[in-house]
LUMTIRO-161900 format. One record per residue (C-alpha): residue in one letter; y negated, z, x negated. Coordinates in pm, whole numbers, plus 32768, in hexadecimal, padded with zeros to 4 digits. Each point is the difference from the previous one (the first is absolute). Layout:
N
aYZX ...
// end
This chain:
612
xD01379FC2BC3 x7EC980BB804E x7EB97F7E8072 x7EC67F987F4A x7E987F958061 x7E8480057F61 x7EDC7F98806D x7E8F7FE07F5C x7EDD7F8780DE x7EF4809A80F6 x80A6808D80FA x809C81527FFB x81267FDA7F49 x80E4811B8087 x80387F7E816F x80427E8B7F69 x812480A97F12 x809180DA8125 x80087EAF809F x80977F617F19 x812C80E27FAC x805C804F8186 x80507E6C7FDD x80C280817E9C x80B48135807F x813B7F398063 x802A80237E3E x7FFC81507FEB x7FC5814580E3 x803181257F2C x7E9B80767FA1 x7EA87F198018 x7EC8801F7F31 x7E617F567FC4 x7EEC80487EF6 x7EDC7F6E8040 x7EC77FF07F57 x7EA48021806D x7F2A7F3C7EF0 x800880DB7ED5 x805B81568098 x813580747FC7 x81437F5B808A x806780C88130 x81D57FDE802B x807F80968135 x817580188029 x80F8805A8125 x818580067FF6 x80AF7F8380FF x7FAF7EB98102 x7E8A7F397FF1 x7F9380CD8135 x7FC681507F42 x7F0D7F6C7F0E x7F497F3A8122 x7FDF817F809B x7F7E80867EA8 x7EFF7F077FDE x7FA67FAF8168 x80647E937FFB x7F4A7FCA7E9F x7EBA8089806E x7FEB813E7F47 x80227F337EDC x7EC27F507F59 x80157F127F25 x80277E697FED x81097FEC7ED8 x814280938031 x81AE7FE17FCC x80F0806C80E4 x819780507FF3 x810B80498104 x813A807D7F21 x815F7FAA801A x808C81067F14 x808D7FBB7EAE x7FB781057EE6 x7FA7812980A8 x805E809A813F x7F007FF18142 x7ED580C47FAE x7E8B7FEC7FFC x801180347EA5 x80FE7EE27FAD x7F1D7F1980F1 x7F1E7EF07F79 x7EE77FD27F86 x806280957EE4 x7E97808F7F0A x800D80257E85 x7F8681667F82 x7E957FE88001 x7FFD7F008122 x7F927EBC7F39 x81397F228094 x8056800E8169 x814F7F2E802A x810A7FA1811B x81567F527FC0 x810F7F758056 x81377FC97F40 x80C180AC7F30 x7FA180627E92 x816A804D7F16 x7F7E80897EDD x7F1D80D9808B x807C81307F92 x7FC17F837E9F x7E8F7F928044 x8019815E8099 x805B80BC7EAC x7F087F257F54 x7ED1807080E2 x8060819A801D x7FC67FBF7E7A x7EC17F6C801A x7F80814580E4 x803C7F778152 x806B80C98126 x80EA7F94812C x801180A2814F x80FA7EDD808A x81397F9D7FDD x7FC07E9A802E x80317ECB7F10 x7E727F768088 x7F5B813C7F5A x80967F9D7EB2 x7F887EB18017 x7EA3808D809D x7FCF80D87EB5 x806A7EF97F2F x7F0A7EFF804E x7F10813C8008 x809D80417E83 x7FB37E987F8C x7EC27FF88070 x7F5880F27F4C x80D57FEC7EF1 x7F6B7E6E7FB3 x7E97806380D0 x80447E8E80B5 x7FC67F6F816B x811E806F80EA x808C7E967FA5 x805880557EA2 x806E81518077 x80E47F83810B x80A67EEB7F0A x803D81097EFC x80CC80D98111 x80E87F0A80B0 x80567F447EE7 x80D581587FA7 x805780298134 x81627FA980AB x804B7F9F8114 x7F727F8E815B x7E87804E808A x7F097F97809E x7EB480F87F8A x7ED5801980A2 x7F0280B37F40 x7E8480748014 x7F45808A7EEA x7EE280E77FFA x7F117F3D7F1F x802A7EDC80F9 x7F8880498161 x80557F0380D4 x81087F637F40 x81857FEA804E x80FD7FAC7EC4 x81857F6E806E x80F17FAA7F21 x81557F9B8095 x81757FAC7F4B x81037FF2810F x7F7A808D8115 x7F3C7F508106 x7E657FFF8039 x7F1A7F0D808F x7E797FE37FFB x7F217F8E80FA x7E897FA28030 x7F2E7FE880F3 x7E7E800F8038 x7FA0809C7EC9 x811F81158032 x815D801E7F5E x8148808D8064 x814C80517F74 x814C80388077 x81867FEE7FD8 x80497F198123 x7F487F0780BA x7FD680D08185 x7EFE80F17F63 x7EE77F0C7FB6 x80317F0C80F9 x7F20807F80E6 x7EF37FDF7F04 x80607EB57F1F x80DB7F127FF2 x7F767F817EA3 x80E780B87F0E x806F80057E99 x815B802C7F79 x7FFA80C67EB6 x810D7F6C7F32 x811E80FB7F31 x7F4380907EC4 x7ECC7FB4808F x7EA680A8804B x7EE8801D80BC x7E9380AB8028 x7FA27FF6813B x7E718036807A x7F437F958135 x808C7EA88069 x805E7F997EAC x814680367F4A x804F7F8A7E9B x81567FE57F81 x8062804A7E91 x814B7FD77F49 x807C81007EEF x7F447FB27EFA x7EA6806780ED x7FD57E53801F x7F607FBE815E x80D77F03809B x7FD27F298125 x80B280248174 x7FFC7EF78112 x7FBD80C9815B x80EC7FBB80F4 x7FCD802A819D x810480BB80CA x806A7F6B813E x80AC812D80CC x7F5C804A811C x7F6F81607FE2 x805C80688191 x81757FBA7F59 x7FB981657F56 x7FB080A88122 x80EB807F811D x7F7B7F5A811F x801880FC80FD x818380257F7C x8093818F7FDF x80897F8D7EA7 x7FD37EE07F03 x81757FD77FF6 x7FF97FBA815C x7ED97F088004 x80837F527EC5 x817F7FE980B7 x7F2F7F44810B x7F467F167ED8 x81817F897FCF x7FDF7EBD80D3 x7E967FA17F73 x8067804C7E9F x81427F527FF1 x7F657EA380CC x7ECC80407EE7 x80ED7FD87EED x80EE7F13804A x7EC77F258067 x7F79802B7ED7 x810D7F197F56 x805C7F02811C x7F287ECE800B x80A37EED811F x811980B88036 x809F801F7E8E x7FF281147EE3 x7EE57FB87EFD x802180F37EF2 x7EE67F267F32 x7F2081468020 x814280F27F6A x7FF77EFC7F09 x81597FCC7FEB x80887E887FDF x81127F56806D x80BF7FA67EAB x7FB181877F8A x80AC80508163 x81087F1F7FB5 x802380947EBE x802A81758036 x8161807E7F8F x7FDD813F8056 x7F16811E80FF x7FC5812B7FA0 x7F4F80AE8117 x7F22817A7F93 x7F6580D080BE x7FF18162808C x802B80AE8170 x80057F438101 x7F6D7ECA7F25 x816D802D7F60 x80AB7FED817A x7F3F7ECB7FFD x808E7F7B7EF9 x815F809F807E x7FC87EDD8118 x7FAA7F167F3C x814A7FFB7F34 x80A27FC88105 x7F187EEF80C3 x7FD67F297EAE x814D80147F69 x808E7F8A814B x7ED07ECA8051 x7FB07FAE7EAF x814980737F2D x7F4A80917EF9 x807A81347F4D x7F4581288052 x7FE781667F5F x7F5E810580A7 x7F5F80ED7EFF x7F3981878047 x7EE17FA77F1E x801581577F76 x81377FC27F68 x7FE07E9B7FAA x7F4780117E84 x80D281287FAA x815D7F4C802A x7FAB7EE67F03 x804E7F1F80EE x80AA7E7E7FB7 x7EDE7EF28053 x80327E848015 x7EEA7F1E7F95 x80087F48815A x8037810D80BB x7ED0808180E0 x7FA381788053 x7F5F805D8141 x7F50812F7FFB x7F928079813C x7ECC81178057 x7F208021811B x7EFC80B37EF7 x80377F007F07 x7FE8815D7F24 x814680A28014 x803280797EB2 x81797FC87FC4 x7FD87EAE80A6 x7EED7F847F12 x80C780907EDD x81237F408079 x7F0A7ED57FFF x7FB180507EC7 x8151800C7F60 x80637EAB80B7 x7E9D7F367F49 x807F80C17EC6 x812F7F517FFF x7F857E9C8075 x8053801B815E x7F387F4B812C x7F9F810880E4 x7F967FF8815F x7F57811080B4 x7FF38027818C x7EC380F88017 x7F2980628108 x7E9380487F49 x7F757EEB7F63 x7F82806B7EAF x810380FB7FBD x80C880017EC0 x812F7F668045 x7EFE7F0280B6 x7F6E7F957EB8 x812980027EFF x810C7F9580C7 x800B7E6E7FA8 x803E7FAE8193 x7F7B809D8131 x806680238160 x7F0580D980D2 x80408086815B x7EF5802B80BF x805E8159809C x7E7380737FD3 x7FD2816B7F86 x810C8104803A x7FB181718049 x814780938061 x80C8808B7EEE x813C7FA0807E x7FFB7E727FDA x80177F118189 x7F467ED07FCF x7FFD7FED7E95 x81797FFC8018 x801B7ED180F9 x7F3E7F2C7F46 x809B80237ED6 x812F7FC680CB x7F847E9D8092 x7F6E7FA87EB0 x818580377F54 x80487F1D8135 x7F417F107FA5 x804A7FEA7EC5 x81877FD28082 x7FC27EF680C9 x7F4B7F477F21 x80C780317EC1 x812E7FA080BC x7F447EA0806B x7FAA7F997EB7 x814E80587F54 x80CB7F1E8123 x809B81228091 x7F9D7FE28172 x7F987E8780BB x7EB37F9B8075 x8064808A814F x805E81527FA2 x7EB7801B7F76 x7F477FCA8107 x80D280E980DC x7FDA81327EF7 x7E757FC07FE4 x7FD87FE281A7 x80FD81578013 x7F0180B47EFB x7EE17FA480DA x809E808F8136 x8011816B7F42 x7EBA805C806D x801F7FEF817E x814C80967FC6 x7FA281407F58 x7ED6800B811A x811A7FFB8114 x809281327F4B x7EFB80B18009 x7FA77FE7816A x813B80B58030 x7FB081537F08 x800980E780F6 x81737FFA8028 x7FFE80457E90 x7F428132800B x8096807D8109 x81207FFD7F3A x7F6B80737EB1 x7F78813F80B9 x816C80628063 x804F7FD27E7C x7ED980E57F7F x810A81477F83 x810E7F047F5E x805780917EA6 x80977EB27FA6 x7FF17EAB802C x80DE7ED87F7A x7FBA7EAB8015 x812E7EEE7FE1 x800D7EAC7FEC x80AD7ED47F3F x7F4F7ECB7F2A x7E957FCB8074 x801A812D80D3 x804F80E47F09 x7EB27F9D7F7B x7F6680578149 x808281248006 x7F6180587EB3 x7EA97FCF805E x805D80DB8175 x805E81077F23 x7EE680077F41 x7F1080158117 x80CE813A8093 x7FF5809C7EE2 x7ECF80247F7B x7F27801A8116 x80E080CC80E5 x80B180D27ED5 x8140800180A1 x811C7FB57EED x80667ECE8053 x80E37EBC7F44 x80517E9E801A x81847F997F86 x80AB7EC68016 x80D4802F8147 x81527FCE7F34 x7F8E80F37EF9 x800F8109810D x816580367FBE x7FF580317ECA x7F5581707FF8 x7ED47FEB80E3 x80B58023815A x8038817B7F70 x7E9180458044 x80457FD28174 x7FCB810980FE x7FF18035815A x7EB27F5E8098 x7FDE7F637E8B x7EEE7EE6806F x80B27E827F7D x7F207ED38020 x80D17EC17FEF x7F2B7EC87FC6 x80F27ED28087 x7F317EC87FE0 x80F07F157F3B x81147F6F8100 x80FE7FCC7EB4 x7FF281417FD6 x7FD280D28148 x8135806D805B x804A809E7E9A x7EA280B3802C x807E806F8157 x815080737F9A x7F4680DC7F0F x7F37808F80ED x8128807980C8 x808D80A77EE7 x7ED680E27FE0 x800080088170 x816C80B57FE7 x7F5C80BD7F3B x7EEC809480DF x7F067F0E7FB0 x7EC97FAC80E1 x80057E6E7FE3 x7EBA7F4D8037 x803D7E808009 x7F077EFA7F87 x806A7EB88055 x7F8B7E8E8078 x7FBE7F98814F x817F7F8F8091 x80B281057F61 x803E80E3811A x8126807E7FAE x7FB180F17F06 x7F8280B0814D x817380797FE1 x8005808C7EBC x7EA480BB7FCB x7F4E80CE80BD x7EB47F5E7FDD x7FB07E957FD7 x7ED57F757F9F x7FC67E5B7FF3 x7F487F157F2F x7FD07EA58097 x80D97EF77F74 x7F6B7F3D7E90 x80CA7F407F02 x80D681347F45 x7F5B7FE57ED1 x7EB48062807D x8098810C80F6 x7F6681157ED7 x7E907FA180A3 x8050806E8149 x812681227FA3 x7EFA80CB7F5D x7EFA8034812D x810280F18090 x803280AF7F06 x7E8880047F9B x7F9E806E8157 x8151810F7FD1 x7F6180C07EF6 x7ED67FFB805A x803780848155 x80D9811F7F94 x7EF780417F01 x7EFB802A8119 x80DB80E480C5 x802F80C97EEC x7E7680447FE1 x7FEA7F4F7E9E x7F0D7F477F7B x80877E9E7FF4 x7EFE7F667F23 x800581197EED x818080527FB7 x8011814C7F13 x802B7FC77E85 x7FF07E658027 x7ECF7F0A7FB1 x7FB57E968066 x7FFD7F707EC1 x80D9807A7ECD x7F2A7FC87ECB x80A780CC7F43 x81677FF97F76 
// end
């Protein structure tokens, strides 16, 4: 959740940040925010509520704004409601600490009652003002550097943040300090930037920082030194990101979601080459081996959104290859169940971020108890990236779209992989089943690329769909994890109520919620169990249902059941998921366009959930 970026250097530092967080708005929309400073003048904060664009207008782009030091915050909404009062950067009374955040502070409303009795004043309801006075508090109370002041604030802080702070007595000077919540730093030519996520300095550097949990940081003119929380400088090894920066850009596209649907091919060829060397599986860079493979009792598979879908698929996919138990577990519930572990059992814990917060604190728990963890992430660098003891990365490049496309299908062919090869070394399929899996996977890519070249059906369809009230999606064993994922994508981009059940479950309550014209996707892509998934259909059909059919190539005949079909060319059934979901991608986000909503931006939602 919400956006941060900072930058020290000589140019002007107020278009650079406005840069920076239009890449960052996709974490929060509610309310955006800079203070920059000009030298030793004064630090000038400018706030707007509501989308990027009104601030741009109040500042003309950045160039009413002088100064080459600044912070900058786009807000997805936590402690507060929308305001320009509850929008960051947040200023302590007399104006020494200029701060923005992200995270979520829990005892803030005791840090609160311990400040009002100390003589400061709050015109906020937000948890980052607390934490803004607080440092403010320590700092004069100990007349130390902002380092000492900062270290003497978090360390009574809880919770998640990630702070970045200027101080008045230090022009030209940036303080982090992170626990929790992502940041990265980059340099570049004797300048310096900040930011949550990787797309809003990649125009300018690709030599960043990662800022490890309790860590923190002063940041000046193309130099950054790193402290721990006892003030010790300690040292960082500068990595080099290799997304290309165009990636974050929409490339003449209406909509990210739409460009990145398009990525799907690229992506999903990217990342399945990434860990196929002459023709077999090599998971020496995941840094799994084949007698810990061999070993594994158990999978326990965490995540959350459509990451979780993933792993919905990949239940069924690796218990059926590799016959390996697997548990499919919401992250957010996982630590809070006390949940039975087994020493040789492995948990996969998948994020595109690699920052999700109930996803690293399932990691967390799972290392706590002695567990070998895997994580399938998407940013190198991330969290789950560094403490997870195994890593898979797919190579789906940056992500702008809130609502997940490309992220999704890699983390799909990665749990393929994974199958595949699991079920090779354990005996479980020959030498020649191998091979046929790993040349199906490769023929994904050209397969998703022939559904797309046939969208416009889809949207035709989609616009007739726009005033639907309800939608349910039905399906049985891999499908019903389909379905899942097309639910999500209606939902929360379109905000039409919409479901996913297990196709026999209907019976069993749901089929009540069935009205005349009551929209019914059926996803039929697994022959063992089409007919059931048809017969279902009909019964809503009696019912007044709508029935939209999605089906493989050959199966005509549901022509005779639904009202509109919709095919997928033919693959080996336990990959069908990779080609399923472009329908249903391209289904919610054409209603969503016909609709007039902005597809990149859902209301009340974020890209990445850093807080729990």
């Amino acid at each position: 959740m919400c956006g941060i970026v900072g930058f020290t250097g000589a140019h002007q530092a107020a278009p650079i940040l406005l840069d920076g967080l239009s890449k960052l708005e996709y974490r929060g929309y509610d309310s955006s925010g800079i203070a920059v400073r000009d030298g030793l003048k004064d630090t000038e904060v400018l706030k707007a509520k509501g989308r990027l664009k009104i601030l741009k207008e109040k500042t003309n782009e950045g160039k009413s704004v002088k100064g080459t030091c600044g912070i900058g915050h786009t807000r997805w909404a936590t402690h507060g409601e929308p305001s320009e009062d509850n929008a960051h950067p947040h200023v302590s009374d007399d104006g020494n600490v200029v701060a923005v955040h992200n995270g979520i502070i829990e005892n803030y409303q005791e840090l609160k009652e311990k400040l009002v009795r100390n003589r400061y004043t709050f015109y906020s309801e937000t948890d980052t003002e607390v934490a803004v006075k607080l440092v403010d508090y320590y700092y004069k109370k100990y007349e130390g550097n902002p380092v000492d002041a900062i270290n003497h604030a978090i360390i009574r802080i809880r919770g998640s943040y990630a702070l970045v702070m200027m101080f008045k007595e230090y022009p030209e000077e940036i303080y982090v300090a992170r626990k929790d919540s992502p940041m990265i730093l980059g340099v570049a030519d004797g300048e310096s930037y900040i930011a949550s996520d990787v797309p809003a300095i990649l125009k300018y550097t690709r030599n960043v920082y990662y800022i490890g949990n309790l860590e923190m940081a002063r940041v000046r003119k193309g130099e950054i030194t790193f402290y721990n929380l006892d003030g010790d400088e300690i040292e960082k090894e500068q990595k080099i990101i290799e997304w290309d920066a165009e990636a974050a850009e929409k490339g003449g596209y209406e909509h990210f979601m739409m460009k990145e649907i398009h990525e799907q091919p690229k992506v999903v060829a990217d990342t399945l080459n990434s860990v196929l060397k002459d023709g077999v599986v090599d998971l020496s860079g995941v840094g799994l081996s084949a007698e810990e493979i061999k070993n594994i009792s158990e999978i326990q598979i965490v995540a959350c959104g459509s990451a979780y879908h993933v792993g919905m698929v990949g239940q069924y996919v690796i218990e059926d290859l590799a016959r390996i138990p697997v548990r499919v577990e919401l992250a957010s519930e996982f630590r809070y169940r006390n949940p039975i572990l087994d020493k040789n059992m492995l948990v996969i814990i998948v994020s595109q971020s690699g920052e999700t917060a109930d996803s690293l604190a399932a990691l967390r728990e799972a290392k706590l108890r002695g567990i070998k963890t895997l994580g399938i992430v998407n940013v190198v660098g991330s969290s789950i990236a560094r403490e997870a003891d195994n890593v898979f990365y797919t190579l789906a490049g940056p992500e702008i779209s809130v609502a997940t496309t490309k992220a999704y299908s890699t983390q799909l062919i990665a749990m393929y992989t994974l199958a595949v090869q699991f079920a090779k070394i354990r005996g479980q399929i020959s030498d020649e089943q191998y091979t046929g899996y790993i040349e199906e996977m490769q023929t994904l890519p050209d397969k998703i690329r022939r559904i797309l070249e046939d969208k416009e059906r889809i949207q035709w369809f989609a616009s007739k769909q726009m005033n639907a009230k309800d939608v349910f999606f039905v399906g049985r064993g891999i499908d019903y994890a389909i379905c899942m994922e097309g639910s999500l994508k209606m939902k929360e981009i379109s905000y039409i109520h919409s479901e996913a059940y297990a196709a026999g479950e209907l019976k069993h309550g749901t089929i009540s919620l069935i009205e005349e014209g009551t929209l019914v996707i059926g996803v039929l892509t697994q022959s063992a169990l089409f007919e059931k998934t048809v017969s279902n259909m009909v019964e809503c059909k009696s019912r007044g249902a709508y029935l939209m059919g999605l089906a493989t190539t050959g199966n005509y005949n549901i022509e005779e059941s639904a009202d509109f079909t919709v095919y997928i060319p033919e693959t080996d059934e336990h990959f069908a998921t990779s080609l399923a979901v472009i329908p249903l991608q391209l289904m919610g986000y054409y209603v969503s366009v016909a609709k007039g909503l902005d597809v990149d931006k859902p209301r009340n939602l974020a890209k990445s959930v850093t807080v729990e």
